[in-house]
KOLBA-115928 format. One record per residue (C-alpha): x, y, z; residue number from 1. Coordinates in steps of 0.25 Angstrom, whole numbers, plus 2048, in hexadecimal, padded with zeros to 3 digits. Layout:
BEGIN
> px|py|pz|k
> X|Y|Z|NUM
...
***
This chain:
BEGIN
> px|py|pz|k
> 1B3|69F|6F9|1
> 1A9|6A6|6F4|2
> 1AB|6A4|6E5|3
> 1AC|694|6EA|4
> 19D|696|6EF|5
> 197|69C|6E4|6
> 19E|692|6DA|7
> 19B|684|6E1|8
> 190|68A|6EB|9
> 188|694|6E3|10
> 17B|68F|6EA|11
> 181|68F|6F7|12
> 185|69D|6F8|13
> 178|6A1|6F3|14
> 16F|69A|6FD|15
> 17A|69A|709|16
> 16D|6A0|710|17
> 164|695|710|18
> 171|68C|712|19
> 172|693|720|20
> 164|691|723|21
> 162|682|71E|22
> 16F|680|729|23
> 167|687|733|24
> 15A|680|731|25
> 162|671|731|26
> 168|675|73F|27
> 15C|67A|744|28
> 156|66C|740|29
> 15F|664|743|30
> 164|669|752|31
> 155|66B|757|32
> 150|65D|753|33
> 15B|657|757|34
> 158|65E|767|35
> 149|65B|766|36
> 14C|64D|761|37
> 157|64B|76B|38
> 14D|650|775|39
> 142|644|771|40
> 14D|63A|76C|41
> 157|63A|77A|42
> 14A|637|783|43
> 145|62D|77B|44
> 14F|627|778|45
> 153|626|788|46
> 143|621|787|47
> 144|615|782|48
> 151|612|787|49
> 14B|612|794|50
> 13E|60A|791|51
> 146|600|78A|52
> 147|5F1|78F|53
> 150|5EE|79A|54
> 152|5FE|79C|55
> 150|608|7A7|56
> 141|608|7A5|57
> 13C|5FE|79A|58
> 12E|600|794|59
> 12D|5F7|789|60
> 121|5FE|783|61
> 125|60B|784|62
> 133|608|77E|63
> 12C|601|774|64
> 125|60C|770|65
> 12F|616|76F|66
> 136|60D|767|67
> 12D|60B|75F|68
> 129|61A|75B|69
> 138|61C|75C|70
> 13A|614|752|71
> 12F|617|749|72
> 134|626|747|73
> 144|621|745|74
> 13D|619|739|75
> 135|625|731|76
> 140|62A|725|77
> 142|63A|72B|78
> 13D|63F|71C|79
> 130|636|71E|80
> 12F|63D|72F|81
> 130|649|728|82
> 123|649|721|83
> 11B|63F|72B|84
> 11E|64A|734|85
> 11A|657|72B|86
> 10C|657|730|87
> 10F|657|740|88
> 11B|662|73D|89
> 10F|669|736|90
> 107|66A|742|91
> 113|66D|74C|92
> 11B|678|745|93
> 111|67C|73B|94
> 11B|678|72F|95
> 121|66D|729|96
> 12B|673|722|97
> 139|67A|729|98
> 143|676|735|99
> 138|678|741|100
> 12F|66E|738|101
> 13D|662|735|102
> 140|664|743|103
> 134|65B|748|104
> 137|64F|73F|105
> 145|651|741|106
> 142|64E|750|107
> 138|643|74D|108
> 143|63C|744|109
> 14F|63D|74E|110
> 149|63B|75B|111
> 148|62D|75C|112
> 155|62B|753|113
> 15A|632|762|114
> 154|62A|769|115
> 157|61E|764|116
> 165|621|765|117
> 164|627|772|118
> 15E|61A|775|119
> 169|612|76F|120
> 175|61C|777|121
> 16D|619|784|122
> 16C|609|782|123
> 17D|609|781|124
> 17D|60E|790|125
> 183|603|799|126
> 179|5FD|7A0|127
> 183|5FA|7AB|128
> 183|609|7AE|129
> 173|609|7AE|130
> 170|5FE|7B9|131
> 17B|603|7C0|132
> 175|611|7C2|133
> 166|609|7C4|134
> 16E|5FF|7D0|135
> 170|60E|7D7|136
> 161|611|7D9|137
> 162|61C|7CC|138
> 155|621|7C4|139
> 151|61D|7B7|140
> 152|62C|7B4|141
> 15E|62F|7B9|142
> 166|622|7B1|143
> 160|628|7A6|144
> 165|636|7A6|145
> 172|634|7AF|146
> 177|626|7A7|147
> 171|623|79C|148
> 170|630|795|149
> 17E|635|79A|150
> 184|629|794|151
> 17D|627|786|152
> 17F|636|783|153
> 18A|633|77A|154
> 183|62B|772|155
> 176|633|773|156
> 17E|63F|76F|157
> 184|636|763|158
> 174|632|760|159
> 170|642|75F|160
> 17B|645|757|161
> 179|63A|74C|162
> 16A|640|74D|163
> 16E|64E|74A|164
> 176|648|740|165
> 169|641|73A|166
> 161|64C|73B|167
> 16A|655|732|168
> 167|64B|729|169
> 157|64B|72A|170
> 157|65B|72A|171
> 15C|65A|71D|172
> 150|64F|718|173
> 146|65B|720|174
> 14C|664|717|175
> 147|65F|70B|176
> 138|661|710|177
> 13B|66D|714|178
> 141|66E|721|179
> 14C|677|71C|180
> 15C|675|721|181
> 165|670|718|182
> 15E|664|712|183
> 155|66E|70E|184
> 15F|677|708|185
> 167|66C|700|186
> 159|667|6FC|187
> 151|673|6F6|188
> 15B|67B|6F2|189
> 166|672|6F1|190
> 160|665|6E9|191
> 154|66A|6E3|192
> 15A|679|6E0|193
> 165|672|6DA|194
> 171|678|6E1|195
> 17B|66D|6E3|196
> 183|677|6EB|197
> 178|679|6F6|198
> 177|669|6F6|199
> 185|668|6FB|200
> 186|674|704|201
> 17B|66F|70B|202
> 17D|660|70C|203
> 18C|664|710|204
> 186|66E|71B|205
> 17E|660|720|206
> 18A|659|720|207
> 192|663|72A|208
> 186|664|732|209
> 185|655|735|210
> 195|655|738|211
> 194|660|743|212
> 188|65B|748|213
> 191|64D|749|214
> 19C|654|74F|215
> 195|659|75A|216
> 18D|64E|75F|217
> 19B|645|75F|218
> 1A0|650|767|219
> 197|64F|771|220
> 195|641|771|221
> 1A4|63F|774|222
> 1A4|649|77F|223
> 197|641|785|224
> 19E|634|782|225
> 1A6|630|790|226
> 1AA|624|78F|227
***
């Protein structure tokens, strides 16, 4: 086995190190972005479900604007986020280079991705069960988190997931500006060192990380899924 590695993976074995770490770094990404933006995304999403026309509590204007700004941030190319957003991750976290400094375009770029598809998992709720729970005198508040959460958490799981998904995807376009992870890894040392080895380890790496994130969020997506 060894022999195998130092024939076809010369470059592998010798920077299996930094291979370790750029794995670590790409985790650490992607599984804190995704909870921050799940914690912005989920709510908003719920937001202008709610303030929507005909809903539980419909304000044109603020659903509008939502929206709107929603939509704006959805529209911005990650790589182009990326460098809009250098300056302000500048003044928060004193660097704009490294996994602390992605983290805050990673949020901004998959927040409103989650909330639009939170959005879009809480509009498929029959609305039968809704004005049913509102004809026995129940809260806004309480419709919310004891029906229409519960039953569009299969597809919200499902929305998380392919937004994990995505953002293994954009740590690896962070990586080429220095954000480090795997991207980073395949970039510096595999493309521009010229070390096809490194390339494919990496991008292979990529590949069995998204499968397990996958696999895991089906998982609990069928569990969740009772009907």
């Amino acid at each position: 086995m060894n022999d195998f590695l130092l024939t076809y993976l010369p470059n592998v074995v010798k920077f299996w190190d930094l291979i370790q770490k750029a794995i670590w770094e790409t985790g650490y990404m992607v599984l804190f972005s995704l909870l921050f933006a799940a914690l912005i995304g989920i709510p908003l999403g719920i937001l202008l479900v709610v303030t929507s026309k005909g809903h539980l509590k419909p304000m044109p204007a603020l659903y509008q604007l939502l929206s709107f700004i929603v939509n704006i941030f959805r529209s911005i190319p990650y790589i182009v986020l990326i460098i809009i957003l250098i300056p302000v991750t500048r003044v928060l976290i004193q660097t704009s280079i490294g996994p602390n400094a992605a983290i805050l375009s990673l949020v901004v770029g998959s927040a409103p991705f989650i909330a639009r598809l939170v959005e879009t998992s809480i509009r498929e709720v029959n609305r039968g069960v809704i004005e049913a729970a509102q004809s026995m005198g129940a809260s806004n508040w309480q419709i919310i988190y004891k029906i229409l959460i519960p039953e569009s958490l299969p597809g919200i799981v499902s929305g998380i997931t392919v937004t994990a998904v995505s953002l293994v995807g954009y740590t690896a376009m962070a990586g080429v500006v220095g954000a480090g992870g795997l991207g980073a890894m395949a970039f510096n040392y595999g493309f521009n060192g010229f070390k096809p080895d490194i390339m494919l380890v990496t991008t292979v790496l990529l590949i069995i990380l998204v499968q397990i994130i996958q696999m895991i969020g089906d998982a609990i997506a069928r569990k969740l899924d009772h009907r």
